[in-house]
Residue frames relative to the residue before (quaternion, step in Angstrom):
aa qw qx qy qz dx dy dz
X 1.0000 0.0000 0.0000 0.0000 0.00 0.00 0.00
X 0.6092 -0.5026 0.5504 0.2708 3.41 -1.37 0.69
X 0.1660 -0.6369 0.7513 0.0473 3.91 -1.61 0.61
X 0.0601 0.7828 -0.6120 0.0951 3.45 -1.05 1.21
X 0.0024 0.7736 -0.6331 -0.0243 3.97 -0.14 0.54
X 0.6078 -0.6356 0.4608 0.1194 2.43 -1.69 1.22
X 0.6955 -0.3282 0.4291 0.4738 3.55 -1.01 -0.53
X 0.7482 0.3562 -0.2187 0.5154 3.37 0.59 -1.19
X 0.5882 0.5435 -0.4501 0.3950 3.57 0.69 -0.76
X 0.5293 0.6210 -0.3349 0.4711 3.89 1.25 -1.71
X 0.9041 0.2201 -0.1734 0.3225 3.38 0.05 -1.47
X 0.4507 0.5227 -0.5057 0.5176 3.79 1.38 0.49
X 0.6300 0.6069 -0.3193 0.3643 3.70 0.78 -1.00
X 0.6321 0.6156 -0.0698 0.4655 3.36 1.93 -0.74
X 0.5425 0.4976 -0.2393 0.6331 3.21 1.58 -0.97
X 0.6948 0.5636 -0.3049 0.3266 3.30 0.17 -1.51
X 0.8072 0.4357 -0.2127 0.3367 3.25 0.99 -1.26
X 0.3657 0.7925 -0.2575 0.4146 2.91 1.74 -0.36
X 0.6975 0.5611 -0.1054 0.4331 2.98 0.33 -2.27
X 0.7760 0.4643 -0.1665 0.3932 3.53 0.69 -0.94
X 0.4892 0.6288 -0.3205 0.5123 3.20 1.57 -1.02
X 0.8781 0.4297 0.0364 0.2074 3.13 0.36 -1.83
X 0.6394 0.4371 -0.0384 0.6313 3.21 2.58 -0.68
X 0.7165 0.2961 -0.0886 0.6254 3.08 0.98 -1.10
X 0.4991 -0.5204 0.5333 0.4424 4.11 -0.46 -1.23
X 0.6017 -0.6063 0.3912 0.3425 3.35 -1.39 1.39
X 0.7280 0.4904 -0.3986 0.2659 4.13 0.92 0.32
X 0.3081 0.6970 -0.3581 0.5395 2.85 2.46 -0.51
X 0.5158 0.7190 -0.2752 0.3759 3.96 1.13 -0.93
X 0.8160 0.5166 0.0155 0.2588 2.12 0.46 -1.81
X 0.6070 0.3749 -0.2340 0.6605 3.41 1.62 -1.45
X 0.4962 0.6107 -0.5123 0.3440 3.88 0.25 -0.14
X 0.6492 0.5610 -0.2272 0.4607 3.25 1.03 -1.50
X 0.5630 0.7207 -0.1850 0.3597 3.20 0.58 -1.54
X 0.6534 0.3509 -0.1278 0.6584 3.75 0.91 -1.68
X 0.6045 0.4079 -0.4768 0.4908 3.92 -0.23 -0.95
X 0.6574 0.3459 -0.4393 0.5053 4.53 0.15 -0.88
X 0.4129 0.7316 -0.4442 0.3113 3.82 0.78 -0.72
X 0.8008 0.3251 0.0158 0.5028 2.99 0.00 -2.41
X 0.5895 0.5263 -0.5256 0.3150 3.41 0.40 -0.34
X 0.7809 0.4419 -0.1487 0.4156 2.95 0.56 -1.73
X 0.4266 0.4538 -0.5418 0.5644 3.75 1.31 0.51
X 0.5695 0.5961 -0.4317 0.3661 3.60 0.48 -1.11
X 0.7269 0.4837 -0.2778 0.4007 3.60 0.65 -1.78
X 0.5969 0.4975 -0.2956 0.5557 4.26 1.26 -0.64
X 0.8528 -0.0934 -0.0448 0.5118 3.47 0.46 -0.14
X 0.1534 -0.8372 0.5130 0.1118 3.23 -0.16 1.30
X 0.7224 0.4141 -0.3561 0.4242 3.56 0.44 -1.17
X 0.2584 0.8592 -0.4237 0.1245 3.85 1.04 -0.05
X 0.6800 0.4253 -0.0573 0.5944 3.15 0.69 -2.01
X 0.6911 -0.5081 0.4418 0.2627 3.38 -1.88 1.06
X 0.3896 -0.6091 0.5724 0.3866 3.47 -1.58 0.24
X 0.5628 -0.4337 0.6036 0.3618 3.08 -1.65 -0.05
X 0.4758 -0.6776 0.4553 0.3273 3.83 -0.88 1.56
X 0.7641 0.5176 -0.1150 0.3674 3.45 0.93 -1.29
X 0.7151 0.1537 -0.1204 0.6712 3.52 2.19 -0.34
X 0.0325 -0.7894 0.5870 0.1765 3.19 -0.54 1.08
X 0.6495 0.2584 -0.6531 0.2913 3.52 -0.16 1.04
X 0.6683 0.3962 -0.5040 0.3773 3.87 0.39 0.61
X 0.4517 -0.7240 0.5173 0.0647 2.75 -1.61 1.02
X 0.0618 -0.7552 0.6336 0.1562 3.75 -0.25 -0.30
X 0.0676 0.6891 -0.7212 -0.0194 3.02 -1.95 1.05
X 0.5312 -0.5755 0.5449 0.2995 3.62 -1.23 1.18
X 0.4104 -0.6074 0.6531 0.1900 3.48 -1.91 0.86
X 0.2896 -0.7229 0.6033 0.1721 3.94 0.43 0.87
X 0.7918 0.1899 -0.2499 0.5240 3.84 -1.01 1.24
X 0.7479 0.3133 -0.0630 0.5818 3.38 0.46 -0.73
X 0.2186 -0.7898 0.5252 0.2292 3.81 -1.05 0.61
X 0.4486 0.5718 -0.5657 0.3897 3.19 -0.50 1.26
X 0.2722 -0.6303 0.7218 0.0875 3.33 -1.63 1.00
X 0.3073 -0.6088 0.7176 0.1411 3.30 -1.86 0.69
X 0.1051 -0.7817 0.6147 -0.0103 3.43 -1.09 1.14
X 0.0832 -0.8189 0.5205 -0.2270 3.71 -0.13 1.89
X 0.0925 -0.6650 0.7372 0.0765 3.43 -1.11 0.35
X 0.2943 -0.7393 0.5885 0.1435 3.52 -1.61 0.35
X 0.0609 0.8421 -0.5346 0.0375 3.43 -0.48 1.26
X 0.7687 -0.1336 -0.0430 0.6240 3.73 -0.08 1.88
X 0.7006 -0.2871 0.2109 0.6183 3.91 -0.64 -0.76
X 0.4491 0.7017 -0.4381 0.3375 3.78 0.48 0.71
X 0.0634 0.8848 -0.4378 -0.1463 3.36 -0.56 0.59
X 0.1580 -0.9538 0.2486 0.0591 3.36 0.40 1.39
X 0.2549 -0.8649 0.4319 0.0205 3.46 -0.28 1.47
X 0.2804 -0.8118 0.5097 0.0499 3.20 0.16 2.15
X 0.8492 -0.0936 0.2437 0.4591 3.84 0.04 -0.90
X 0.0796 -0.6657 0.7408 0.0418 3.83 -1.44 0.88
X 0.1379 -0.6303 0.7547 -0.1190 2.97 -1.18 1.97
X 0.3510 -0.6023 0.6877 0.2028 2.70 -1.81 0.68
X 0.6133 -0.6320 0.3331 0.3368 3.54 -1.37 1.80
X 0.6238 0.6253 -0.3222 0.3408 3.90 0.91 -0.50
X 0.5121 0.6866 -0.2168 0.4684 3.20 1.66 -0.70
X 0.3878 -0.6779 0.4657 0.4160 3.72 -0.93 0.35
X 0.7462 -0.4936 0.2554 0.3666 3.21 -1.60 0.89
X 0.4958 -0.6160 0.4848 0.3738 3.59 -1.34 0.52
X 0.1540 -0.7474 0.6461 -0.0122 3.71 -0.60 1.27
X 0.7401 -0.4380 0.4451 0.2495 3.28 -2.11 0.83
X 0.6654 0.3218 -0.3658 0.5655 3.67 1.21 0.19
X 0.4839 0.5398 -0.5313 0.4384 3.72 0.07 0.25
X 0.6765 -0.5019 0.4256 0.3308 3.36 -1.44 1.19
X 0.6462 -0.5520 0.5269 0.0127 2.95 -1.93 1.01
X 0.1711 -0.6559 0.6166 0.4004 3.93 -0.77 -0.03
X 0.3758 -0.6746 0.5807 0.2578 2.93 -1.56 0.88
C-alpha cells in the first residue's frame, strides 16, 4: 500500500521532531522516528486492524507503543492516508479538527 500525510500529519511529524531534538537528544529523535516508520508500515499490512474513531467511521487510530502518541489514518483504495499525530495526553481527535488535504 501507498503512505500519504497530510498537512497536519507533515507538520505534527515536524513538531514532534523538533521537541525531541531540542528536549530530549537528536537520537531520542531519532528512535521516535524510527517507531512512527514501524507502525506505519504495520498499519500498511493490516489496515482495517486498528479501531475506528467513535465519532469517524472512516478513521482509524493506532497507539505508538513506547512513546505517547497515536496515529490517526483512514484508508482510501491502496492508499494509506495519514490524517494527524496526536499526542495520547491531548484531547481526543473530534469531527471538528482539520481535514487531510
Amino acid at each position: 500500500m501507498k503512505v500519504a500525510f497530510s498537512r497536519q500529519a507533515l507538520s505534527d511529524l515536524d513538531e514532534i521532531a523538533n521537541y525531541y531534538s531540542t528536549h530530549a537528544s537528536p537520537a531520542i529523535a531519532a528512535a521516535v522516528e524510527r517507531r512512527f516508520r514501524d507502525v506505519i508500515d504495520r498499519v500498511c499490512h493490516a489496515p482495517e486492524a486498528a479501531p475506528r474513531v467513535s465519532q469517524r467511521s472512516t478513521v482509524r487510530v493506532v497507539t505508538v507503543l513506547r512513546y505517547p502518541f497515536r496515529i490517526f489514518y483512514r484508508v482510501r483504495g491502496d492508499t494509506i492516508d495519514i490524517l494527524h499525530i496526536r499526542h495520547a495526553s491531548r484531547m481526543p481527535f473530534s469531527p471538528s479538527d482539520s481535514d487531510a488535504s
